[in-house]
C-alpha positions as CSV (number, residue, x, y, z in Angstrom):
1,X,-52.0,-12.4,-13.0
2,X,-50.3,-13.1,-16.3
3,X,-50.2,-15.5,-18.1
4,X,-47.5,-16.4,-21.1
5,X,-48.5,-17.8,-24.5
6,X,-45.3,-18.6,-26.7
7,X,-45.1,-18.1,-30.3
8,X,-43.7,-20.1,-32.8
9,X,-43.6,-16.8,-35.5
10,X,-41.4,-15.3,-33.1
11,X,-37.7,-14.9,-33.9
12,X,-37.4,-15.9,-30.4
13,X,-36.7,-19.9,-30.4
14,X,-39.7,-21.3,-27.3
15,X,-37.1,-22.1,-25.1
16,X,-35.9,-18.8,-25.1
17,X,-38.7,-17.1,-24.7
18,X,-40.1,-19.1,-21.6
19,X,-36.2,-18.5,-20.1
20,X,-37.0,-14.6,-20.8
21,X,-40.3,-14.5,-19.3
22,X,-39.3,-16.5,-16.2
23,X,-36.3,-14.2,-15.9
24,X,-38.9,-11.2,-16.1
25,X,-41.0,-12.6,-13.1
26,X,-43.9,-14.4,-15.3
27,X,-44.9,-17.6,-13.2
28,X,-47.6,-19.0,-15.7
29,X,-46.7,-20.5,-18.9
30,X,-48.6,-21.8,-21.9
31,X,-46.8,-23.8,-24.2
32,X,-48.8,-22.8,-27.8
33,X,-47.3,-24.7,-30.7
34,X,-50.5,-25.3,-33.0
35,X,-48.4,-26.9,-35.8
36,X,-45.5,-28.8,-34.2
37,X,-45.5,-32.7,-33.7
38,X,-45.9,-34.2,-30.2
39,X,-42.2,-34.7,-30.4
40,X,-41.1,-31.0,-31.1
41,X,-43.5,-29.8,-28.2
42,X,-41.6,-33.3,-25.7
43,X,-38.2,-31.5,-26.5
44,X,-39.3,-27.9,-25.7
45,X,-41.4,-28.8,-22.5
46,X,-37.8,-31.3,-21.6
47,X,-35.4,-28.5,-21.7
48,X,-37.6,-25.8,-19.8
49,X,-39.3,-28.2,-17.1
50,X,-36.4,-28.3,-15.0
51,X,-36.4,-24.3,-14.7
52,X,-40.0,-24.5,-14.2
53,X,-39.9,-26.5,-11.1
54,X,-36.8,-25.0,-9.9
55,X,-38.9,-21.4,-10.0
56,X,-42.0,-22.9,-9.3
57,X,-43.6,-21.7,-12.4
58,X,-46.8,-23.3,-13.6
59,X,-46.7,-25.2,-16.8
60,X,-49.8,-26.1,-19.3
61,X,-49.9,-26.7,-22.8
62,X,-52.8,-25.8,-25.5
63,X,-54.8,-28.3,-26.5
64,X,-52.5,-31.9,-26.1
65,X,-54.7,-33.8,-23.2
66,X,-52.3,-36.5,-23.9
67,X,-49.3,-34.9,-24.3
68,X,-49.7,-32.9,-21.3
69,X,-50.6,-35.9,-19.0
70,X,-47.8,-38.4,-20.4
71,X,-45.2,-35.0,-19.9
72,X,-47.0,-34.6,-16.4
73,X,-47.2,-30.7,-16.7
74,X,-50.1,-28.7,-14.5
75,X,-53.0,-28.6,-17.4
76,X,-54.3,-27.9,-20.6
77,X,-55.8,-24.5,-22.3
78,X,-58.2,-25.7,-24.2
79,X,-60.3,-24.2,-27.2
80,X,-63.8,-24.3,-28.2
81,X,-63.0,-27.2,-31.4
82,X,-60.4,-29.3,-28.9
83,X,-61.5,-31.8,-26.1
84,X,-64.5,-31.7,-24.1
85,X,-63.1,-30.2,-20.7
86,X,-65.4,-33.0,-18.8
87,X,-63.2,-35.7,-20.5
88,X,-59.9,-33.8,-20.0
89,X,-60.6,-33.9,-16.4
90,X,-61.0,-37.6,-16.9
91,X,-57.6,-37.7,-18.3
92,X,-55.7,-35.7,-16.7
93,X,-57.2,-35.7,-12.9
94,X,-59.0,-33.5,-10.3
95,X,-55.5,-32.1,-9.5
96,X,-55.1,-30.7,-13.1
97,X,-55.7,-27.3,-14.3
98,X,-58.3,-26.8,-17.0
99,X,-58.8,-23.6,-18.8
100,X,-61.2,-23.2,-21.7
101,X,-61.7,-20.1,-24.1
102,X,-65.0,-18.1,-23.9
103,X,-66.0,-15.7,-26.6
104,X,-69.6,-15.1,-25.8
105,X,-71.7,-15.6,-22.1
106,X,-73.3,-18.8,-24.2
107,X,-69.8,-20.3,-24.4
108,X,-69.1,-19.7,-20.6
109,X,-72.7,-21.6,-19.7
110,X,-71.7,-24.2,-22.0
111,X,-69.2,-25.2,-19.8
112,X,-69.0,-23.8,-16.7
113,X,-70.7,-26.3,-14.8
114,X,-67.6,-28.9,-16.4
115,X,-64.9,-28.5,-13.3
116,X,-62.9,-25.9,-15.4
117,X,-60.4,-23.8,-13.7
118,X,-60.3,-20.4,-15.5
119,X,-61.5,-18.9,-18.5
120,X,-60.0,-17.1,-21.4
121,X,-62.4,-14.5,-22.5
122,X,-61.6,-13.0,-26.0
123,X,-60.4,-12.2,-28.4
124,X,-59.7,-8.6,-27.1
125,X,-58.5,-7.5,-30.6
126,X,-57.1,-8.6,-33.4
127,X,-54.1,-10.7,-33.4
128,X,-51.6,-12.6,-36.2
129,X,-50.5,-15.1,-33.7
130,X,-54.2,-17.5,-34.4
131,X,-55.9,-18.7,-37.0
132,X,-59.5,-18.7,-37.7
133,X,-60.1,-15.7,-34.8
134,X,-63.4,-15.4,-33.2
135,X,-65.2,-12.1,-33.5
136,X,-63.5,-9.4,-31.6
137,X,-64.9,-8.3,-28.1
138,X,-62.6,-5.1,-27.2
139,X,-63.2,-3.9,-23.8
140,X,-66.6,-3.7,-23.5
141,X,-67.6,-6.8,-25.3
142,X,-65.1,-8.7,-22.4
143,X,-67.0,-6.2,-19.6
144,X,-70.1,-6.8,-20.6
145,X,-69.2,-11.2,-20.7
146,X,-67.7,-10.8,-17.1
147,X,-70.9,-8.4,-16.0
148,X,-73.3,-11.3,-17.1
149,X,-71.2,-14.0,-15.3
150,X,-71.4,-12.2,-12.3
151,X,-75.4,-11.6,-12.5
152,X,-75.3,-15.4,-12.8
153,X,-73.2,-15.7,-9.6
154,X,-70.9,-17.5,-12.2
155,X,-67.1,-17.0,-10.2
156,X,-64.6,-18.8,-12.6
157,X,-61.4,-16.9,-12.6
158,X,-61.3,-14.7,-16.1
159,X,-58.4,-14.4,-18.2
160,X,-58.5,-11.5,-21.2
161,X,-56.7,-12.7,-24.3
162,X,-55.9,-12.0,-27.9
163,X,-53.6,-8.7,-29.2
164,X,-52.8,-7.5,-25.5
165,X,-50.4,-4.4,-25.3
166,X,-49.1,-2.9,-22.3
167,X,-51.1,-0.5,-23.0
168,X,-54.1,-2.3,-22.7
169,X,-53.6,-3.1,-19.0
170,X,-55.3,0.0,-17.1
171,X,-58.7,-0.4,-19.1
172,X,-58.4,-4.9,-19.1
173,X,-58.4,-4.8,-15.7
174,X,-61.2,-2.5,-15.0
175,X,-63.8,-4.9,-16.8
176,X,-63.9,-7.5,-14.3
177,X,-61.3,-10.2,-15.5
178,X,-59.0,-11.2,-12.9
179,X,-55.9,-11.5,-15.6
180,X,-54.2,-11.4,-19.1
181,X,-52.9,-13.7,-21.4
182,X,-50.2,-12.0,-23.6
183,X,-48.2,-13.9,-26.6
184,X,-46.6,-11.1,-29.4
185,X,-46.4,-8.6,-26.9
186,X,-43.5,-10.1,-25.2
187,X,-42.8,-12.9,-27.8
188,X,-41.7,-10.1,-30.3
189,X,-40.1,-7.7,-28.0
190,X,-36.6,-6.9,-28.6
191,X,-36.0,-7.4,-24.9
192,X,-38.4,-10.7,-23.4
193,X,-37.0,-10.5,-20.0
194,X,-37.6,-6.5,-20.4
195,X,-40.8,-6.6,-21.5
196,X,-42.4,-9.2,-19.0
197,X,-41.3,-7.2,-16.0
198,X,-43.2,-4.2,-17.5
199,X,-46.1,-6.0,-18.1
200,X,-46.1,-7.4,-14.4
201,X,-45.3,-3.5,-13.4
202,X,-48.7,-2.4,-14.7
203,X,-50.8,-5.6,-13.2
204,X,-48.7,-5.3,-9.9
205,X,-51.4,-2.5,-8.6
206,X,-54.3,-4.9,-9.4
207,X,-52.4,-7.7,-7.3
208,X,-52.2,-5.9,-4.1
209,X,-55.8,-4.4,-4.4
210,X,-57.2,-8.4,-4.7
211,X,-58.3,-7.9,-8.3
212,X,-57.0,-11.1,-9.8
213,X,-57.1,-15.0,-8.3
């Protein structure tokens, strides 16, 4: 499972690098524009919705509850500072889905129990593309958050996130997440469409053995 995080430092416009993703094979899209207006974010999602639903790609943005229901998209990623994911679901409906970041086991119990659809646990290391970063779990801090949730027979899908190369992949996937989130990876790459299909290369053997949701 991958998921795609654009970039706004990219050289890459948005549009085009959701195009190049969706050309590489990536079904799962996060529109990430911290700093743009409502507006800005309404003409991206405009021009690429259309290609969404004609390749039946999922669409969410970060953060925007509003935006995201009034642009009727499939959800929201949302941090720990933005909405409460019990009054997201409010706003946006059971159908919606929610994901919230996780950086320690105490911020996957404080919300678990909130109808939330998946979780992105990290950061795995350090990355330019956010501000204000959360400590840094590497692979063992994200094992050891996944081994927890499963002694607490806690089964929310787990998405690793934050500086994810491709080679990263092999050791990620052997801590119990189900996926990865990956924004300057791809968003920097000389070739987007190029480097997506790698990236889906190396999860593809995960896939077929029923690793990821």
């Amino acid at each position: 499972m991958l998921q795609y995080i654009t970039s706004t430092s990219s050289p890459t416009s948005v549009v085009d690098q959701v195009k190049g993703v969706i050309a590489g094979g990536c079904r799962w899209i996060q529109i990430r524009m911290k700093d743009a207006s409502d507006e800005e974010i309404s003409k991206v999602v405009e021009e690429i919705k259309p290609l969404c639903i004609e390749t039946e790609s999922f669409l969410i943005l970060d953060d925007r509850v509003e935006l995201a229901k009034k642009l009727n998209v499939g959800g929201v990623h949302l941090g720990k500072m933005d909405m409460l994911p019990s009054k997201a679901r409010i706003e946006l409906g059971p159908a919606a889905v929610i994901g919230c970041t996780a950086n320690t086991i105490e911020d996957v119990l404080a919300v678990h129990s909130l109808d939330i659809d998946y979780l992105g646990i990290g950061p795995y290391r350090f990355t330019e593309t956010k501000a204000n970063l959360a400590p840094v779990l590497g692979a063992e801090g994200i094992k050891d958050i996944c081994m927890q949730m499963h002694a607490k027979e806690i089964n929310i899908p787990r998405v690793a996130i934050g500086g994810i190369t491709k080679e990263d992949v092999d050791i990620l996937m052997k801590t119990g997440i189900n996926g990865i989130a990956v924004s300057g990876a791809i968003a920097f790459a000389d070739d987007v469409k190029k480097e997506t299909e790698e990236f889906l290369r190396l999860l593809a053997p995960y896939e077929t053995n029923g690793n990821n949701n």
